[in-house]
C-alpha positions as CSV (number, residue, x, y, z in Angstrom):
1,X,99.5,107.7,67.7
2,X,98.1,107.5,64.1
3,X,95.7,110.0,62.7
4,X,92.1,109.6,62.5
5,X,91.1,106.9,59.7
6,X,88.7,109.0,57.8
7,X,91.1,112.0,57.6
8,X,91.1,115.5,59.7
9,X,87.6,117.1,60.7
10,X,86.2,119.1,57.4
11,X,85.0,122.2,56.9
12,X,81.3,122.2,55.6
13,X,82.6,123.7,52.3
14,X,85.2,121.1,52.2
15,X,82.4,117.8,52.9
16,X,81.3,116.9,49.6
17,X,84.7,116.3,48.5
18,X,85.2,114.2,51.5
19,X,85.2,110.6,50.1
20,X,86.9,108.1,51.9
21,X,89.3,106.4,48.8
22,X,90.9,104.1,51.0
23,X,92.0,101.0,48.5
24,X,92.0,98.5,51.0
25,X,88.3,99.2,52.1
26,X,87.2,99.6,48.6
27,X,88.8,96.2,47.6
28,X,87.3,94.9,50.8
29,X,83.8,96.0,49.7
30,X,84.1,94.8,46.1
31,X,84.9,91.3,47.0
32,X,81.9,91.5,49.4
33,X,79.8,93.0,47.1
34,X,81.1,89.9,44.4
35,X,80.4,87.0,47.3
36,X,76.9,88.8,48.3
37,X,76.0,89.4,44.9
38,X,72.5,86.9,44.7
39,X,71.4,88.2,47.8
40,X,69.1,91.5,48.3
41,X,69.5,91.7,52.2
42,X,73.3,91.4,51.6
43,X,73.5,94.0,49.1
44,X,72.1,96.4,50.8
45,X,74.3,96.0,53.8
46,X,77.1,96.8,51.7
47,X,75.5,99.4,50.1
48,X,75.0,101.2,54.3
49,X,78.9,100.3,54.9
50,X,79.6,102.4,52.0
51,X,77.7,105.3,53.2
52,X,79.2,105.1,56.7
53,X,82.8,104.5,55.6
54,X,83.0,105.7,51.6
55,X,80.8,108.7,51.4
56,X,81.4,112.0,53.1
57,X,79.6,110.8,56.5
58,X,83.2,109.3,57.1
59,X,84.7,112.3,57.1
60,X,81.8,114.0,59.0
61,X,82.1,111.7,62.0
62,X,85.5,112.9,62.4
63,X,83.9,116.5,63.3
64,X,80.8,115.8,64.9
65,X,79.5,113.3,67.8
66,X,76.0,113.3,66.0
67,X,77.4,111.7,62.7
68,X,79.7,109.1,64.7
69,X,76.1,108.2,66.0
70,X,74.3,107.9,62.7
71,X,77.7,105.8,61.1
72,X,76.8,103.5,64.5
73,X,73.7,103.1,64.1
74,X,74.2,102.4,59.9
75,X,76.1,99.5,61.3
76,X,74.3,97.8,64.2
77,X,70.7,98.5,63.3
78,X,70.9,98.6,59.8
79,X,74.0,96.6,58.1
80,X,74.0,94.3,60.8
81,X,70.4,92.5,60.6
82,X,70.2,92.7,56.9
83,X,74.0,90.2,57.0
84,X,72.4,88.4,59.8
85,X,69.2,87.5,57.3
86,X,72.3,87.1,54.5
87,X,73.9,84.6,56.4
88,X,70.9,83.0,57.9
89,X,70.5,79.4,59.8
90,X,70.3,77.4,62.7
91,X,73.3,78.9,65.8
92,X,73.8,77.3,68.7
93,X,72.7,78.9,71.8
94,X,69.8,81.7,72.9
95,X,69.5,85.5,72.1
96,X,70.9,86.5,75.8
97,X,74.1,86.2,75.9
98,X,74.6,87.9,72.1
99,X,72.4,90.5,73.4
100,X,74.2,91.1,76.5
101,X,78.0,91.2,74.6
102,X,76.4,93.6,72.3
103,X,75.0,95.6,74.7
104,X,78.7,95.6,76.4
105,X,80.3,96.5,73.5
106,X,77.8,99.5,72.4
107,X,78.2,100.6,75.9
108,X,82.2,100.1,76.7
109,X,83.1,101.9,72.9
110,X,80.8,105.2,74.0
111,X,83.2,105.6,77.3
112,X,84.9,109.0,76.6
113,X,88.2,107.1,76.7
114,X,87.9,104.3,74.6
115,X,86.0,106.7,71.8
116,X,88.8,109.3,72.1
117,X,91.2,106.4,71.3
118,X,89.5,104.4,69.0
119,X,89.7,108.4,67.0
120,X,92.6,109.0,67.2
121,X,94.1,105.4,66.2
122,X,93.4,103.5,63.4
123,X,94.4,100.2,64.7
124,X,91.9,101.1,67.7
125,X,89.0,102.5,65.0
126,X,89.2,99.0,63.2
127,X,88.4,97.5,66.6
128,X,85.8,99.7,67.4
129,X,84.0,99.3,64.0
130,X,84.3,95.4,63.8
131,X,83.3,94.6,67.1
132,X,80.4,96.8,67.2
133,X,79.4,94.8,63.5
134,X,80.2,91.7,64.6
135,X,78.7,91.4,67.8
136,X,75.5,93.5,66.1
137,X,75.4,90.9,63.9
138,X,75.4,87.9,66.1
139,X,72.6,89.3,68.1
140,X,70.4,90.1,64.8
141,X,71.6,86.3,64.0
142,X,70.3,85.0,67.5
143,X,66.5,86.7,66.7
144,X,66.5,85.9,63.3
145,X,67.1,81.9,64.0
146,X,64.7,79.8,64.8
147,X,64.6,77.8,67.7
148,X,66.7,80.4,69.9
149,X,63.4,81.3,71.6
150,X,60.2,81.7,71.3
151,X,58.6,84.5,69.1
152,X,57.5,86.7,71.7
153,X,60.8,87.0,73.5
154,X,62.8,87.5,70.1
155,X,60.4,90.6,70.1
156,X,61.5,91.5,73.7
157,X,65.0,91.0,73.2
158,X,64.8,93.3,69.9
159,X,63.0,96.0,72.1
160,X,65.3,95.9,75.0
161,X,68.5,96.1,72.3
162,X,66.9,99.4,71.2
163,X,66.1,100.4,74.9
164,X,69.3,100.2,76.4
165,X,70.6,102.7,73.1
166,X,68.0,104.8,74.3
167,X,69.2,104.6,77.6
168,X,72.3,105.4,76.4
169,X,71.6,108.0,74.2
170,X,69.3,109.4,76.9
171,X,72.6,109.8,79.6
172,X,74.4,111.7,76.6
173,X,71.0,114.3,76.0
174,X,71.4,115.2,79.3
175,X,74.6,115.0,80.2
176,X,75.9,118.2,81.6
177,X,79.5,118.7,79.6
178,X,80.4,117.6,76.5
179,X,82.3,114.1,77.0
180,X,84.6,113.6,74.3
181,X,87.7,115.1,73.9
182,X,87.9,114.3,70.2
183,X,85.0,116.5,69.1
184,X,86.4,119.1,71.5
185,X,86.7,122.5,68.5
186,X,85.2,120.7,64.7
187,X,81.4,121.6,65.9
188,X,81.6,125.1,65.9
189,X,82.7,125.0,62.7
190,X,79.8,123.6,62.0
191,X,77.4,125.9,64.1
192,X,77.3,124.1,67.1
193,X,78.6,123.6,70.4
194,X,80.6,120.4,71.5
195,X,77.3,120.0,73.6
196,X,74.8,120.6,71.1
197,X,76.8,118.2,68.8
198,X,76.6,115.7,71.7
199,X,73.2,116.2,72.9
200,X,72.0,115.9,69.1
201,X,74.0,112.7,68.9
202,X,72.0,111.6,72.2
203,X,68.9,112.3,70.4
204,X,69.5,110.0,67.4
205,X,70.3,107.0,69.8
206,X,67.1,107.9,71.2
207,X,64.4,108.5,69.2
208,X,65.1,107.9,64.8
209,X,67.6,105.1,66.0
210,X,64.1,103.1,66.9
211,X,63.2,102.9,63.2
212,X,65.1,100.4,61.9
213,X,64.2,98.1,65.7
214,X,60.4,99.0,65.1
215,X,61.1,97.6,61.4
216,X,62.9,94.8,62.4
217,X,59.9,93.8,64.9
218,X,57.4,94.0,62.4
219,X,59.7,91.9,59.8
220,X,60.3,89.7,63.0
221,X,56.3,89.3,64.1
222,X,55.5,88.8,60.1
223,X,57.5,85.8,59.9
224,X,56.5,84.2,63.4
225,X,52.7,84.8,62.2
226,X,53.5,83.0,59.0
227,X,55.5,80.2,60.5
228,X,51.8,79.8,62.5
229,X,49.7,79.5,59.9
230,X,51.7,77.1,57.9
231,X,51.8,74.8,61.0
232,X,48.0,75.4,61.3
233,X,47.6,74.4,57.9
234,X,49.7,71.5,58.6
């Protein structure tokens, strides 16, 4: 079994030093950064996958639940619909099966089992991250199209994606015991509880997680009202 990919759990005196120098993933992200480099959206998705996997956050989600949940939510609500506008066009298909493989995948990765794993193996940590990205982004992909559906059930679809995190998030809050074997001791060296740590993580899915949805619904309605008044115009 391999060791964690962003290194042991820090100590908070020990986190600002906690950069994730991997060569692989920075060469990864350059040449990313090279092909992306004349679009904005794109840009900025690489500039979140840094933060999740180069700045200290890595090394944070390796202690606590809470920042496994931010890094997560970096990825599928943020990175993922900014590629999805990167690599825009017409996909084959509607918004519900995306939605439903993405909502799988969210769901399967935050069983105590597979999350423990994916931890405590890099192989299985690779799996988790690109599969929650891809599948993030092929949902983001579905809404963003047009002709998938029509603009009131892309709205739906991107308010039941951030409903079934808060439904998710909400089983976590109120959980009983802490779940997750892998965050078991590193809280209370952070002042919390394994818990607390979870129950905070809960509360991200839940409630902040919903900005970056309630954005991409506005972004999402702006363009639908546009594409109406340029056919009314018509």
């Amino acid at each position: 079994m391999n060791s964690i990919y962003c290194g042991p759990p820090p100590l908070p005196v020990e986190l600002w030093a906690s950069w994730n120098l991997d060569p692989v993933l920075l060469v990864g992200l350059a040449v990313l950064t090279v092909i992306l480099r004349r679009e904005p959206a794109g840009l900025a998705a690489v500039a979140l996958m840094i933060v999740a996997f180069v700045s200290p956050l890595c090394a944070l989600s390796s202690a606590l639940f809470s920042a496994r949940v931010v890094h997560h939510v970096l990825l599928v609500a943020g990175a993922a619909p900014l590629l999805a506008l990167t690599f825009r066009g017409r996909i084959s298909g509607g918004i519900a099966l995306p939605f439903a493989v993405s909502t799988v995948i969210l769901w399967v990765w935050h069983h105590p089992a597979a999350y423990d794993l994916a931890l405590s193996n890099v192989a299985v940590y690779w799996l988790m991250q690109l599969t929650l990205l891809g599948s993030a982004v092929w949902f983001w992909r579905a809404v963003f199209a047009a002709g998938t559906a029509p603009p009131v059930a892309r709205l739906l679809f991107i308010v039941a994606s951030f409903a079934q995190m808060g439904m998710l998030g909400a089983i976590l809050t109120f959980a009983r015991s802490a779940l997750y074997a892998a965050h078991a001791v590193a809280p209370f060296d952070w002042g919390l509880t394994p818990l607390q740590d979870q129950q905070l993580g809960g509360l991200i899915m839940w409630v902040p997680a919903g900005i970056p949805y309630a954005a991409a619904a506005i972004f999402q309605a702006r363009r639908s009202w546009a594409r109406l008044a340029d056919s009314a115009a018509c």
